[in-house]
C-alpha positions as CSV (number, residue, x, y, z in Angstrom):
1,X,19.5,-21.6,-36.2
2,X,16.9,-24.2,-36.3
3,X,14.1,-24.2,-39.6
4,X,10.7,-23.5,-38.5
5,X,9.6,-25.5,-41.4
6,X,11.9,-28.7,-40.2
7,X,11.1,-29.5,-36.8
8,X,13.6,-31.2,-34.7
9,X,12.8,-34.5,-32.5
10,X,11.6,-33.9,-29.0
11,X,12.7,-36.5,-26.6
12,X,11.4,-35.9,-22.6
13,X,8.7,-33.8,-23.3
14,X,6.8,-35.1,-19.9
15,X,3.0,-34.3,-19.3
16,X,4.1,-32.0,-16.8
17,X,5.1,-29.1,-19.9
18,X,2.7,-26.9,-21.4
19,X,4.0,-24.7,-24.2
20,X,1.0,-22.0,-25.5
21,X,1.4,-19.8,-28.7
22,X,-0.5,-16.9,-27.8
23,X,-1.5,-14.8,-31.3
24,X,-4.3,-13.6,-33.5
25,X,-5.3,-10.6,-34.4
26,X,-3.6,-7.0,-33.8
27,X,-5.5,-5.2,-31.7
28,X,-7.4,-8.2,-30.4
29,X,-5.7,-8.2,-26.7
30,X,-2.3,-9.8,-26.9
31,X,-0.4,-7.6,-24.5
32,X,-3.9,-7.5,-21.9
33,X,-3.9,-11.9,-22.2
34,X,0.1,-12.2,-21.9
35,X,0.3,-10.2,-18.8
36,X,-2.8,-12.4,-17.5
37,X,-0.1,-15.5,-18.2
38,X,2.3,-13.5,-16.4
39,X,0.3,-13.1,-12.8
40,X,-0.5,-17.0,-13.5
41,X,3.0,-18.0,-13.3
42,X,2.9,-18.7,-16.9
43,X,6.7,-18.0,-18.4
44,X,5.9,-15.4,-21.2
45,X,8.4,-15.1,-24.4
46,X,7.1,-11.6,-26.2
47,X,7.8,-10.9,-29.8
48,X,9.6,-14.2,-30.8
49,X,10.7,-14.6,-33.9
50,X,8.9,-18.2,-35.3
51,X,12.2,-19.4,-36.5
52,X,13.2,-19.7,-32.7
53,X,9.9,-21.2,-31.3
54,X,11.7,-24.7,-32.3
55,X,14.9,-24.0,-29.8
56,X,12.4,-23.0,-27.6
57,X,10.4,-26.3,-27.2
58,X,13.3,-28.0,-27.0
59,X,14.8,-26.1,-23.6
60,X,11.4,-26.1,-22.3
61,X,11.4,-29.9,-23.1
62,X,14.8,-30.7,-21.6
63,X,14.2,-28.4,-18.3
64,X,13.2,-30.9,-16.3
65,X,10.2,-29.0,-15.0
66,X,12.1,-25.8,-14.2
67,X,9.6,-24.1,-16.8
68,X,6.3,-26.1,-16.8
69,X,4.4,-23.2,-18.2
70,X,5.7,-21.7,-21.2
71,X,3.8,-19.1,-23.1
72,X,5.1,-17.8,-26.8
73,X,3.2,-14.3,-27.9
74,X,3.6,-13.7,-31.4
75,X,2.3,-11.9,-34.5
76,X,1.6,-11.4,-38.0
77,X,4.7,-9.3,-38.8
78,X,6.3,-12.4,-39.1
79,X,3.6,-13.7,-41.2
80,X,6.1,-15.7,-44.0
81,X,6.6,-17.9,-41.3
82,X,3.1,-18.9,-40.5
83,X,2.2,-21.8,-43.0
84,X,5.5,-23.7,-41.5
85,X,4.5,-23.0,-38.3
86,X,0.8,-25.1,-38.6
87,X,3.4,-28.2,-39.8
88,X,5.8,-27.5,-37.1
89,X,3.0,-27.7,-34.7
90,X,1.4,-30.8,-35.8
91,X,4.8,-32.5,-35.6
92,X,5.8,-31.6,-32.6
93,X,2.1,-32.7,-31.0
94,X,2.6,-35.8,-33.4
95,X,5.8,-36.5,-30.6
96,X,3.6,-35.6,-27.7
97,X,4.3,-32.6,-26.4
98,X,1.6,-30.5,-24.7
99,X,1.5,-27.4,-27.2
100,X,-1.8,-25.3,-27.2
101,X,-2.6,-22.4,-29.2
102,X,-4.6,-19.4,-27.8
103,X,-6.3,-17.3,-30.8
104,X,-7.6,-13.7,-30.0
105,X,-10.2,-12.5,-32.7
106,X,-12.5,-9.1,-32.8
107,X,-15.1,-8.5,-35.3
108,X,-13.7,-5.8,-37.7
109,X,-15.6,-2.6,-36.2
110,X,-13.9,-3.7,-32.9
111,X,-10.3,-3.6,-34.5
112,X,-11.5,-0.3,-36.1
113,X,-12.3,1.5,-32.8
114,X,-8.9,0.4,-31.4
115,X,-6.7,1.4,-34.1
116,X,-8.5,4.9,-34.5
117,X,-8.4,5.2,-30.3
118,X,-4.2,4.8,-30.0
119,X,-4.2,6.5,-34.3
120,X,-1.8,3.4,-34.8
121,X,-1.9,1.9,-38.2
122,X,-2.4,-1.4,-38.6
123,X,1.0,-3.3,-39.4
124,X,-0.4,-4.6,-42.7
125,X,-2.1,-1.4,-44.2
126,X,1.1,0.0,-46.1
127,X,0.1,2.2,-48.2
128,X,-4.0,1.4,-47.7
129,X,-6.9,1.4,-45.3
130,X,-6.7,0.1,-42.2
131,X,-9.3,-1.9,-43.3
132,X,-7.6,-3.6,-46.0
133,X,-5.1,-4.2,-43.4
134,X,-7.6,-5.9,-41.2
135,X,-8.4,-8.1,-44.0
136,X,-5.1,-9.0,-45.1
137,X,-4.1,-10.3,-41.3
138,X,-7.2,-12.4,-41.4
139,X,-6.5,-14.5,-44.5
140,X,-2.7,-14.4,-43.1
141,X,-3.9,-15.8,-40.3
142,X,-6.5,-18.1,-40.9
143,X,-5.1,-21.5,-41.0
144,X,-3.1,-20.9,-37.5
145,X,-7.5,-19.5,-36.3
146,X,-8.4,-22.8,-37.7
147,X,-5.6,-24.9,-35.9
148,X,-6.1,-23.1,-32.5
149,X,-7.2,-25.1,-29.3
150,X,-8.9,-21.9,-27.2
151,X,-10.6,-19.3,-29.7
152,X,-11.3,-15.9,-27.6
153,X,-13.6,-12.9,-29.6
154,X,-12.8,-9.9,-27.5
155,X,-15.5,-7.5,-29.8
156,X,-17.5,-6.8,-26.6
157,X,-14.9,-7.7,-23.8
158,X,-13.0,-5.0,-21.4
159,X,-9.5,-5.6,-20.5
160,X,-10.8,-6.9,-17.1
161,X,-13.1,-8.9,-19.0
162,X,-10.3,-10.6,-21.5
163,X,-8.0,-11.4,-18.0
164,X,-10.9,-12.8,-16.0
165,X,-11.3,-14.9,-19.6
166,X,-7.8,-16.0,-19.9
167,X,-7.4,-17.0,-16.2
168,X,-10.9,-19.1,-16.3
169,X,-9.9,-21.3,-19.5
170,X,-5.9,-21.8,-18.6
171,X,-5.9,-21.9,-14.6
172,X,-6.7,-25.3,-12.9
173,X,-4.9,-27.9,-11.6
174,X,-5.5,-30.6,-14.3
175,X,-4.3,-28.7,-17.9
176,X,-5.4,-32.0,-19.9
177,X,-9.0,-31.5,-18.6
178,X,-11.8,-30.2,-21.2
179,X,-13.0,-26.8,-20.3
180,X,-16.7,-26.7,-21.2
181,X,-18.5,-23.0,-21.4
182,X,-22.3,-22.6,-21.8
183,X,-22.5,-18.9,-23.2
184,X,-25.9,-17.4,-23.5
185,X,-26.4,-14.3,-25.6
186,X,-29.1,-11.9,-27.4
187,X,-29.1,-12.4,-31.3
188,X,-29.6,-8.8,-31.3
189,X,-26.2,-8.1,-30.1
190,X,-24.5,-10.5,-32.7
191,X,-23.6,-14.2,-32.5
192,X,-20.5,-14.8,-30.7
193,X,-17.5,-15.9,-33.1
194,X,-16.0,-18.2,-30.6
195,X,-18.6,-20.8,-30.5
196,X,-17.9,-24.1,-31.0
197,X,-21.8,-25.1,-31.3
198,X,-24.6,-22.9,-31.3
199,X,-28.7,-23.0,-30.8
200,X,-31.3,-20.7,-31.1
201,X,-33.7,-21.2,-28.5
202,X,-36.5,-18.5,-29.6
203,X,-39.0,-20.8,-29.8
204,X,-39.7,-20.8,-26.6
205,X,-42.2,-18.3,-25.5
206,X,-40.4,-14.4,-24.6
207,X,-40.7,-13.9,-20.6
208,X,-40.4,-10.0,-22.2
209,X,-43.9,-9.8,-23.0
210,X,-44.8,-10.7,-19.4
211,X,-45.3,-7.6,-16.9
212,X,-44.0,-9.3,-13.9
213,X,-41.1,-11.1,-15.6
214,X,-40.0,-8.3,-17.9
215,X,-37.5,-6.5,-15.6
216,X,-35.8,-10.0,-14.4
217,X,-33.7,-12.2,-15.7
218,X,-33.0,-16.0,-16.7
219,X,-31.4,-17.0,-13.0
220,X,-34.5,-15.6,-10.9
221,X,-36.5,-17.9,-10.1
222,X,-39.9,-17.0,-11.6
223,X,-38.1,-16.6,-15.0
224,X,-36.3,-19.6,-15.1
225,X,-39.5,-21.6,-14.2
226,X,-41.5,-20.2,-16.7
227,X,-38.9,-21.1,-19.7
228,X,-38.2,-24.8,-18.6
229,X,-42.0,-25.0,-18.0
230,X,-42.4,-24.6,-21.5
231,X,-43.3,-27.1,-24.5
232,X,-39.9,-28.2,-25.9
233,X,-37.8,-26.6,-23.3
234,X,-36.7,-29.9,-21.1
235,X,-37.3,-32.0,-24.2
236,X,-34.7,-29.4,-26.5
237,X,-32.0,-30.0,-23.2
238,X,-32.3,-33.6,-23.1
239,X,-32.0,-34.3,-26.9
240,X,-29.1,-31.7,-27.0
241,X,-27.5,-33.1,-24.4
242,X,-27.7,-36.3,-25.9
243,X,-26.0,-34.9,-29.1
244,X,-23.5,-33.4,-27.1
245,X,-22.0,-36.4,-25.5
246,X,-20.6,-37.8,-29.1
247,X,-19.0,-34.4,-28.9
248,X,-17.2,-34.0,-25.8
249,X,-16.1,-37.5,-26.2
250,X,-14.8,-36.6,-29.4
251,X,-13.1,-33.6,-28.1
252,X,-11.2,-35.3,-25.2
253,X,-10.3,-38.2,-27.2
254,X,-8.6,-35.7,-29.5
255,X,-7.2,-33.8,-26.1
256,X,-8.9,-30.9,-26.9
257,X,-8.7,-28.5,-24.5
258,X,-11.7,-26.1,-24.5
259,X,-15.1,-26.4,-25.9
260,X,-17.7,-23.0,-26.2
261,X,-21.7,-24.1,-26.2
262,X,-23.6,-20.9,-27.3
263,X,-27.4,-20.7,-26.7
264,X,-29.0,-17.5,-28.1
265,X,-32.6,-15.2,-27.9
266,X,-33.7,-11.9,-28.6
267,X,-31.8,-10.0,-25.8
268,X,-29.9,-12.7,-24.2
269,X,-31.6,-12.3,-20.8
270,X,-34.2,-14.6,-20.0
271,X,-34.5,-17.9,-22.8
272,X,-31.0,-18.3,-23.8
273,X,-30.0,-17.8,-19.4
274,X,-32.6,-20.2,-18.2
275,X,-31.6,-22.5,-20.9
276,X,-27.9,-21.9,-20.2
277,X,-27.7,-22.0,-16.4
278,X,-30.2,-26.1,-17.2
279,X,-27.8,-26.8,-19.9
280,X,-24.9,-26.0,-17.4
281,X,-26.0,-27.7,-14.6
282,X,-26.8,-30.9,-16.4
283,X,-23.6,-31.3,-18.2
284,X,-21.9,-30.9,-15.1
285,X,-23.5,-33.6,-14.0
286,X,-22.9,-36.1,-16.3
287,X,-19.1,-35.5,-17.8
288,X,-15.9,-34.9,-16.3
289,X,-15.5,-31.8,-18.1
290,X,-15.4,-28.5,-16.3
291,X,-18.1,-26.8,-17.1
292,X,-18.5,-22.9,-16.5
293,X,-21.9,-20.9,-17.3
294,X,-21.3,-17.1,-19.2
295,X,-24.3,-14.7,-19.9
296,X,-22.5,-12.0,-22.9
297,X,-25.5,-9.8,-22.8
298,X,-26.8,-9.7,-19.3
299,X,-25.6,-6.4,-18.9
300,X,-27.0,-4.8,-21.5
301,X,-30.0,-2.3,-21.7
């Protein structure tokens, strides 16, 4: 059996292959995001030992595009095997071979819920809380979070929700193509995990305090021309922008594949929209990225 820790060379791998190691934490959506793979065509391995993803590559690597989409679900029960897996994945994208890895996260109070919900304990908690078993996976986990190419926080998502999310980052007909999302959200409801960058644009006037404008949001009309009418507002886009392009050129020189652009207000329904649905439009404009517009909190009462 091959050694995790002493990847094998890869000869063939072909830009047509795409391997994703779907993991993070338990209770964060594994099974909901693998069966998502599975109505995308995506070949899904469950519950593979790490010692085996290394045989693995290498058949998916000789197919000869018989399994161009390859998905690996694994977890922290075979945590021993994680630190050699963060060297066996920068080797094997040292020899070019289009591996990704998909990271699902919730904050703690979200695992909580979901433990207590199916009164499952958590595969770490032995003979403690669940909590201390929640914190144990994180630090167990935590270099393979920091390695990951798509980082999903599933705290406030529905298992319809987490699918639509899964399809929208890893569907498409060019794989190697950055996947930009502009995510607004209310601070109120807690910052979102998953952002790559982040702004706070609450120094714009509230459209709240404004009779008419109260009960609509950032993409009517009326609301979105009051924010961008603002002092700062165009200027804060076309600076930001400006930062941003170092960025994505940055991220696709390094062939990463998805990039999350959060801009937050009070209740994440009129500033951080209007701003979103601006920022959105313009960097669709000017980059090659994809580029999809979220609102987290529109929802919300």
């Amino acid at each position: 059996m091959t050694d995790a820790s002493s990847p094998v060379a890869i000869e063939g791998t072909g830009d047509d292959v795409e391997v994703l190691l779907l993991t993070g934490m338990s209770g964060a959506g594994r099974s909901t995001a693998a069966n998502a793979l599975e109505d995308m065509d995506w070949y899904v391995v469950d519950n593979l030992p790490l010692q085996m993803i290394p045989p693995l590559v290498e058949l998916v690597a000789r197919a000869d595009g018989s399994l161009p989409k390859v998905a690996v679900v694994t977890n922290v029960r075979t945590r021993q095997m994680f630190s050699e897996l963060n060297q066996t994945l920068s080797a094997y994208r040292s020899q070019g071979l289009n591996i990704k890895v998909l990271f699902l996260d919730a904050n703690d109070d979200a695992l909580v819920r979901r433990f207590e919900s199916v009164r499952r304990p958590h595969p770490l908690q032995g003979e403690g809380t669940l909590i201390d078993g929640i914190t144990e996976e994180r630090k167990a986990l935590a270099p393979l979070r920091d390695q990951s190419d798509i980082l999903i926080d599933t705290s406030d998502l529905n298992v319809h929700q987490l699918r639509a999310n899964v399809h929208s980052l890893l569907s498409g007909s060019d794989s190697n193509q950055l996947r930009i999302t502009v995510q607004s959200f209310g601070f109120k409801y807690g910052v979102p995990v998953d952002a790559d960058f982040m702004a706070d644009v609450r120094f714009l006037p509230n459209p709240y305090w404004i009779p008419q404008l109260r009960g609509q949001n950032g993409t009517d009309a009326p609301v979105r021309d009051y924010v961008l009418s603002q002092n700062g507002a165009l200027a804060f886009v076309d600076r930001y922008l400006g930062a941003l392009d170092v960025v994505i050129e940055g991220y696709e020189h390094e062939n990463r594949s998805h990039m999350t652009i959060a801009l937050g207000c009070t209740g994440g329904k009129h500033r951080s929209v209007a701003m979103s649905e601006e920022l959105g439009r313009r960097l669709a404009e000017r980059t090659t990225a994809s580029v999809t517009v979220r609102h987290r909190d529109l929802g919300r009462e």
